[in-house]
N, C-alpha and C positions, 0 to 999 in steps of 0.2 A: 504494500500500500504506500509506504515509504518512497519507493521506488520509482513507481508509477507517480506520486505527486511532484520528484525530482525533474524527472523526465517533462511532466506539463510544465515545472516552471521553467525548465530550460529550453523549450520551445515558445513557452511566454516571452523569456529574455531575448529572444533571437527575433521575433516578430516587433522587441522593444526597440530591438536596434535597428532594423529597417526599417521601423516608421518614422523613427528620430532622426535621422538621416532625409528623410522626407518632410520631419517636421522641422528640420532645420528651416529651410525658407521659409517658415510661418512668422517667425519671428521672436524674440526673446521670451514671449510668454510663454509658447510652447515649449521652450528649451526649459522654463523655473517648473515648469508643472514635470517635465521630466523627472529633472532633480530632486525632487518632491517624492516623485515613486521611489528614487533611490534610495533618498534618506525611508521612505517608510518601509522596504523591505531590509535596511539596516537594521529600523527597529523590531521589527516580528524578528530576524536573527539572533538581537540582545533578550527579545523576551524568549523565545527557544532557550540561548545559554542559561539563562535565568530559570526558568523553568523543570529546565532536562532534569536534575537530579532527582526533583521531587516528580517528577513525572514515572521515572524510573521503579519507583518501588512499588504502580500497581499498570497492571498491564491496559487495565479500562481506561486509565488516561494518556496512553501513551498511544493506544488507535484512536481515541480522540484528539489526541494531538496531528495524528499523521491523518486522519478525515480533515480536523482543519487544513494542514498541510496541503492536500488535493484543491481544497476547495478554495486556495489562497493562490495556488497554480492556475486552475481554471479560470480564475478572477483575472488573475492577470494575464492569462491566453484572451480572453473574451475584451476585453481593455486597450489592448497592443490591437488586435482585430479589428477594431472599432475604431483606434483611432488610426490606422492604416488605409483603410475603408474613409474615413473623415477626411485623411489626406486629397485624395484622387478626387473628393471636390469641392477642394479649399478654391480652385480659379475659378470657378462657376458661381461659391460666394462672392469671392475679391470683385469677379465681373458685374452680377447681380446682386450687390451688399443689399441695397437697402430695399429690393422686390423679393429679395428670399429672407430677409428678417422681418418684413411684414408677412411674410407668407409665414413663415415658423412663426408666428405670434397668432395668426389667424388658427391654424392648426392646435395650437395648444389650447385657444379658446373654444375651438369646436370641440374637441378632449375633453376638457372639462367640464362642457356642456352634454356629452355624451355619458360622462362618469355621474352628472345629478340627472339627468334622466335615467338610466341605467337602476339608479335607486329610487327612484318613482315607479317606473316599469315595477322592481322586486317588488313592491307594498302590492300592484296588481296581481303578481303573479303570486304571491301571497295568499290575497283573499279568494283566486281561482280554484288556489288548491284545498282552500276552506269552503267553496261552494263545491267543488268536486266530490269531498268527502262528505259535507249534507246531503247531496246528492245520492251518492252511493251508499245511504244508511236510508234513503227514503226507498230505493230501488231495493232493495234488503228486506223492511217492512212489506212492503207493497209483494215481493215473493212468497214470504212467509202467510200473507192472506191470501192470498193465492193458493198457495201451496193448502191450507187451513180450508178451506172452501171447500177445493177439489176435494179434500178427505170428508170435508160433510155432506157434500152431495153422494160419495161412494158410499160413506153410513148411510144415509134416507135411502140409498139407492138398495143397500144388501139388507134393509127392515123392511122393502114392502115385496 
């Protein structure tokens, strides 16, 4: 498990440096927010050293350590990814800065308009499945008289 989360961050790392390489022309921002990742997987390092011993003496926190481990690889495979992906259309923003940052603003507002309808809808589909279930207890009754019936008419029926 170990092994395997070594292996995604060292394919994380290598996605980091081709993008940085790319993210160089972006401009000094891009290069602090790099620095930034380095310094922060410095410190999950320090907190590992820090950790290890006492992690050592039960084996449940030591695959939870190396599940985080995985899961701090794939973070950063999915990141490097993204912003490599981000790269290839930074000149489509540079060229359309301010019709694709109204446009991302528009998007975010339709989002979020989709996210408080989304929970208006649930309260709908809510009370659907409360009318569904009244439903199917009337349907239930209404068998049962049925059912009840049928068996009286068979009694009148085998009395005369």
């Amino acid at each position: 498990m170990v092994g395997g989360a070594i292996a995604l961050a060292g394919a994380g790392f290598f996605l980091m440096a081709r993008a940085s390489t790319q993210l160089a022309s972006a401009g000094g921002a891009a290069i602090a927010v790099f620095f930034g990742m380095i310094v922060a997987v410095a410190a999950l390092a320090a907190i590992v050293a820090l950790l290890g011993p006492a992690l050592l003496t039960g084996s449940a926190g030591l695959l939870v350590m190396g599940a985080a481990l995985l899961l701090i690889g794939v973070a950063i495979f999915l990141a490097t990814a993204g912003m490599a992906l981000l790269t290839t259309q930074l000149p489509l923003i540079a060229q359309y800065g301010l019709m694709a940052a109204l446009n991302i603003a528009v998007l975010g507002v339709a989002l979020a308009l989709f996210g408080a309808l989304s929970l208006i809808a649930t309260v709908g589909i809510v009370l659907l499945g409360v009318s569904l279930v009244v439903l199917a207890a009337g349907l239930m009754i209404a068998a049962w008289e049925l059912l009840f019936l049928r068996l009286v008419c068979l009694w009148s029926w085998l009395l005369l």
